[in-house]
C-alpha positions as CSV (number, residue, x, y, z in Angstrom):
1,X,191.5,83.8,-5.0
2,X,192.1,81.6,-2.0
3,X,192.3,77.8,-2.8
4,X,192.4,75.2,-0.5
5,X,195.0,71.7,-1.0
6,X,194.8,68.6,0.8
7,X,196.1,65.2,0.1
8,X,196.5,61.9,1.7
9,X,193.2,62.0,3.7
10,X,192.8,57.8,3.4
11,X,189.0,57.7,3.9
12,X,189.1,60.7,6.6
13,X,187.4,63.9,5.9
14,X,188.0,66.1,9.5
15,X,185.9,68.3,11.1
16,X,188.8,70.0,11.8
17,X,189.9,69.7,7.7
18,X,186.1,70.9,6.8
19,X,186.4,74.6,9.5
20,X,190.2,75.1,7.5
21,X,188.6,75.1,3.9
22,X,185.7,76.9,4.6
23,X,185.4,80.2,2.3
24,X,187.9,78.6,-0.3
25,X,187.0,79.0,-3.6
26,X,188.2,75.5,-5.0
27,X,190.0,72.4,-3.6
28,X,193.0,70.8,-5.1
29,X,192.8,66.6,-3.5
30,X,196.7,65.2,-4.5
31,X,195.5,61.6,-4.1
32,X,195.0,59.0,-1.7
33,X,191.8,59.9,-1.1
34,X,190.3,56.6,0.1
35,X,186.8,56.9,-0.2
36,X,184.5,58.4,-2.6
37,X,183.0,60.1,0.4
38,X,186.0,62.2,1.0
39,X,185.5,63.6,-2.1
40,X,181.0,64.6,-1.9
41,X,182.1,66.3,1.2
42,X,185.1,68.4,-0.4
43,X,182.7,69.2,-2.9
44,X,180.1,70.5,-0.4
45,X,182.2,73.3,0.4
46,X,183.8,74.1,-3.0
47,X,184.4,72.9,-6.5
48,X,186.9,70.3,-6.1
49,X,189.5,68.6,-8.2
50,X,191.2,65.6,-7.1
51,X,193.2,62.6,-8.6
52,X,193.9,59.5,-7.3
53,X,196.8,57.9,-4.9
54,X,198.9,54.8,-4.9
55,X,196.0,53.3,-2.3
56,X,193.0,54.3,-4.4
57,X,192.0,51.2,-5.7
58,X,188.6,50.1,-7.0
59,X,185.7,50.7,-9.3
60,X,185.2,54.2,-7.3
61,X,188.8,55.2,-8.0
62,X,188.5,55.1,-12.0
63,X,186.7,58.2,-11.7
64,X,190.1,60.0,-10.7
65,X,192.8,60.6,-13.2
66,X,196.5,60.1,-11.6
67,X,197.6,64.0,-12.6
68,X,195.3,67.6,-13.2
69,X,196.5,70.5,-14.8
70,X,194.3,72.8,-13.8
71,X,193.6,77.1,-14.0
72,X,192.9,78.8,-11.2
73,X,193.5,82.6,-10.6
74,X,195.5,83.3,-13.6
75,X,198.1,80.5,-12.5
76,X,198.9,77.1,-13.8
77,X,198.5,74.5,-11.7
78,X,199.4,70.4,-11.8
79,X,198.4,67.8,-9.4
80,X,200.2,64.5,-8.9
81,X,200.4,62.3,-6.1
82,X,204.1,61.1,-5.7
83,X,206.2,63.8,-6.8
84,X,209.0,61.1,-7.6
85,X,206.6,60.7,-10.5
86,X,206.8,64.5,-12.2
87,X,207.9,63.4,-15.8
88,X,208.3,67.6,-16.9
89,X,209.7,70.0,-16.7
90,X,207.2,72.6,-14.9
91,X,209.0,76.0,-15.5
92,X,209.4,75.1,-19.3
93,X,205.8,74.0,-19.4
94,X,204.6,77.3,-18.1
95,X,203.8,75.2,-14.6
96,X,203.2,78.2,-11.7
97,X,202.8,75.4,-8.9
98,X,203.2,71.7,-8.3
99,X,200.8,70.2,-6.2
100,X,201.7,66.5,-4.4
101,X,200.8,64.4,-1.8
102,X,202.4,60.7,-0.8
103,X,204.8,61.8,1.6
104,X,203.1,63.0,4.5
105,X,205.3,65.7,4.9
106,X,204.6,69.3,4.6
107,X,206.5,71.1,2.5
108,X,206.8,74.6,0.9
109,X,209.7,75.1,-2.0
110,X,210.1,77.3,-4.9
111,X,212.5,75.7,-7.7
112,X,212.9,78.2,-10.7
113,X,210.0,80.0,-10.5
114,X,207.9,77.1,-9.6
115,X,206.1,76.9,-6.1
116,X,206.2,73.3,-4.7
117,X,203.2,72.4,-2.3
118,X,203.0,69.4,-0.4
119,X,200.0,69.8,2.0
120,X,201.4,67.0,4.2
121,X,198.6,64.4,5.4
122,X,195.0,65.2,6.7
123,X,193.6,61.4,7.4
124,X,194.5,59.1,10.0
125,X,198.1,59.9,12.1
126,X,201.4,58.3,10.4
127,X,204.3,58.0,12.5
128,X,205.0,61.6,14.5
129,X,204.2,63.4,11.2
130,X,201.7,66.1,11.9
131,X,197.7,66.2,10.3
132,X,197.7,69.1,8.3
133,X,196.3,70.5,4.7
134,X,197.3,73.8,3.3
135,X,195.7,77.1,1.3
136,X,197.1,79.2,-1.0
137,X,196.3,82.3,-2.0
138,X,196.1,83.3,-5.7
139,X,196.5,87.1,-6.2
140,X,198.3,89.5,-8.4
141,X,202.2,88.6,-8.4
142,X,202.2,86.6,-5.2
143,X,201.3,82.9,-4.6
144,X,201.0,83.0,-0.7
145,X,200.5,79.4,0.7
146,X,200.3,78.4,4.4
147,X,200.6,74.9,5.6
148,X,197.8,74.6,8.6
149,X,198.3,72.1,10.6
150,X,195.3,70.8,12.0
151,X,195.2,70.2,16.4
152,X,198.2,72.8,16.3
153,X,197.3,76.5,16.7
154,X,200.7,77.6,15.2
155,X,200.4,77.7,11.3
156,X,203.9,77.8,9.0
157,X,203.6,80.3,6.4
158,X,206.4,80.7,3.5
């Protein structure tokens, strides 16, 4: 099962995002979505779970929980925005992967057993930070996940 995980998209939904999730079989949004928008087209190319952000504010925003734990593949997986916020302990819980946003930074790390995803930001530019969203494959053993980032043809895989 290939999933795709993007975050921190502040009211921007990319062509460039919407090619780089085609053929996924559901989306993981960890928050700061900024606009409701984001989310119907997310949805028009898979099933997609999201939660809300620090900067999702509004009636539209009470629609989105601030955390997901959700199954996909076989594997456990929770959603939060700010990973400063994780209030458990993952690998005791049975976690597989942690899902976050906030930052703007990709980042790939496994911590006792537990895969760490942060797809970095695919909205508007921050700083020198790149746009990018990630996917990870769901199969057997082996969580594969590749950071993409988007206007860059090289792609970091862990």
């Amino acid at each position: 099962m290939r999933i795709g995980i993007i975050s921190d998209t502040h009211g921007l939904l990319r062509p460039e995002a919407t090619a780089l999730l085609a053929g996924v079989q559901h989306i993981l949004h960890a928050g700061d979505i900024g606009h409701r928008e984001v989310i119907s087209g997310l949805r028009r190319i898979a099933p997609t779970t999201a939660i809300k952000g620090n900067v999702d504010r509004g009636t539209w925003a009470a629609d989105y929980p601030h955390t997901a734990l959700v199954e996909l593949g076989g594997r456990s997986i929770y959603v939060l925005h700010d990973l400063k916020e994780l209030d458990l302990d993952p690998a005791a819980a049975g976690i597989d992967v942690v899902v976050s946003g906030h930052s703007h930074r990709p980042k790939v790390e496994t911590v006792d057993g537990v895969l760490y995803l942060n797809p970095g930001s695919a909205g508007p530019r921050r700083f020198t930070l790149p746009i990018a969203l990630a996917t990870l494959e769901l199969g057997g053993d082996a969580l594969r996940p590749c950071i993409h980032e988007i206007g860059n043809v090289a792609l970091r895989r862990a």
